[in-house]
N, C-alpha and C positions, 0 to 999 in steps of 0.2 A: 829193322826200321819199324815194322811192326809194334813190336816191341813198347818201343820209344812214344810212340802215338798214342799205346793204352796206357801207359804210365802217365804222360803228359795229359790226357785224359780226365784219369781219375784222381790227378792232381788239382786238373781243374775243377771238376766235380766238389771235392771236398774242400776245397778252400788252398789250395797250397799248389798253386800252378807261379810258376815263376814269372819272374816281373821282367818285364819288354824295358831295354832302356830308351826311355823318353827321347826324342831330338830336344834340341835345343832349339825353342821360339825366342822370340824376343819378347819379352813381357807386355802383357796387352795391360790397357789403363783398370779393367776390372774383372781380375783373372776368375774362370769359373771354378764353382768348391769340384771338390776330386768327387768322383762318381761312387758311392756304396758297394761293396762289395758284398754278394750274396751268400755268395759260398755254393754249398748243399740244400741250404730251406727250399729254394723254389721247388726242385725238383722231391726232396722229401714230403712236402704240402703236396703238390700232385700225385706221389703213389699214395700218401694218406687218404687223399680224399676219393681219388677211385676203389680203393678197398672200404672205404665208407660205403661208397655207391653200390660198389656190389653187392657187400652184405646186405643192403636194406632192399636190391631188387631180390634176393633171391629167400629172404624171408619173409616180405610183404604179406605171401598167404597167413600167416601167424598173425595178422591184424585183422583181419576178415571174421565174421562168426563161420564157427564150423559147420552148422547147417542155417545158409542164408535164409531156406524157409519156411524154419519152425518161428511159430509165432509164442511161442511160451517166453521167448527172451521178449519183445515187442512192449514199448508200451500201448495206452491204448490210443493216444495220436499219430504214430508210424504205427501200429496195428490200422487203424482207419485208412490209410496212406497206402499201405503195402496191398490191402483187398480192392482196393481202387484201381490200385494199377494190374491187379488181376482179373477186375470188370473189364477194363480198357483192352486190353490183352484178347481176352475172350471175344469181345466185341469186333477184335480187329477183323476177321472174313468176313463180319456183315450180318453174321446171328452169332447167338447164345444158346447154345444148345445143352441137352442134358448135362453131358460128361463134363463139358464146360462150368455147369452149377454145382455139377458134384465133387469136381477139384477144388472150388472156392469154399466151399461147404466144409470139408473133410479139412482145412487147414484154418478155416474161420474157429471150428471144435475146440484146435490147440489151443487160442489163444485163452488171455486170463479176464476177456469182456465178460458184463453179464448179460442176461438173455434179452435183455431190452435193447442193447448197441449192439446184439451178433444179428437180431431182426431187423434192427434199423438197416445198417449196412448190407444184408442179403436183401433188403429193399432197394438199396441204390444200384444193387449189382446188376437188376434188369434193366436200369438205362446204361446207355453209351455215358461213357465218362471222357471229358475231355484231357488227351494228353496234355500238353501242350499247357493247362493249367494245374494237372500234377507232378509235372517235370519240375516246375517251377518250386513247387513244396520241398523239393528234394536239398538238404542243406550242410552234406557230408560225403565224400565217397563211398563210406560206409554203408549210407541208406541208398546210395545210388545203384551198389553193386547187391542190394537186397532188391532194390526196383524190379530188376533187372530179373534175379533169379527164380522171384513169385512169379511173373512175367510169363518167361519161359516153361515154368512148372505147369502155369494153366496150360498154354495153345497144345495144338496136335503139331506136333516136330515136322510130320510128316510133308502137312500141307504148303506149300509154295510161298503162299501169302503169308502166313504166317512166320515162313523164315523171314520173308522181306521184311514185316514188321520187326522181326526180333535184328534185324541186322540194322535196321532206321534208329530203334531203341536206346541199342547201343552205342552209335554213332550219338547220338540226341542227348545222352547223360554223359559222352564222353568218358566212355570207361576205358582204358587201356587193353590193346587187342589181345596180351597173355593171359588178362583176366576175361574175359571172355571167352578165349579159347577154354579156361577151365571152368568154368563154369557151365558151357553145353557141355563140355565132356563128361561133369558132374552128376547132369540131368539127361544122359544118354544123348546128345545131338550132335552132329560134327556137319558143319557147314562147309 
């Protein structure tokens, strides 16, 4: 009997399940059209498109830059953008302190500004930067998961506040939690 069930099955699956005979109604004054038969496509669309799904979750890192933050790829408006959100960053315990100027510093060098916008900008980085009006600049997932990893590269891992900001952060750009997860693991942190 078994048997017979996967047979009748995969009859119906493919198109070729046998045909029930109809009762006999009495003809109604405006009989409805006969119903489409599908066949296999539903179910073929549904493993095509989960195997779509899958492939593009599990290569997504291939769309990401390789190093979120070198600023040699950066132009210089996401250049201005990205050191902003590493003032803000730095800012977040409440000071700015050396090591804090000297991570901004050391990654401001890479980029391809001249000396007049790497001074302007190491000018803006001693004030507090508002998030909350840089979040707002961010206009790709792309620069958002760059936001993110300058971000994390300024603060000290170590300190409390600083996870919490980095964990508001990312809740705040809306990054997806696997990207995340790689990206501290990237920068040494595991939350």
């Amino acid at each position: 009997m078994t048997q017979d069930l996967q047979t009748g099955f995969l009859k119906r699956l493919f198109g070729g399940a046998p045909k029930a005979p109809l009762p006999e109604v009495a003809p109604a004054a405006d009989p409805a059209p006969p119903k489409p038969r599908l066949g296999h496509e539903p179910a073929l669309h549904a493993m095509l498109a989960r195997q779509i799904l899958d492939a593009h979750l599990r290569n997504r890192h291939q769309l990401l830059d390789r190093a979120p933050t070198d600023f040699r790829t950066a132009g210089p408006e996401e250049t201005h953008l990205l050191v902003l959100a590493m003032a803000a960053a730095a800012h977040a315990d409440g000071e700015l302190d050396a090591t804090d100027r000297g991570r901004i510093r050391s990654r401001l060098r890479t980029s391809s500004l001249d000396e007049e916008a790497r001074t302007e900008l190491e000018r803006m980085v001693e004030e507090p930067q508002c998030l909350e009006e840089l979040v707002r600049r961010i206009d790709s997932p792309r620069l958002a998961a760059r936001f993110y990893a300058v971000s994390l590269a300024t603060v000290d891992k170590n300190a409390p506040i600083n996870r919490s900001y980095l964990r508001y952060l990312a809740q705040r750009l809306g990054l997806p939690a696997d990207l995340v997860v790689r990206l501290n693991r990237q920068m040494g942190l595991r939350l």
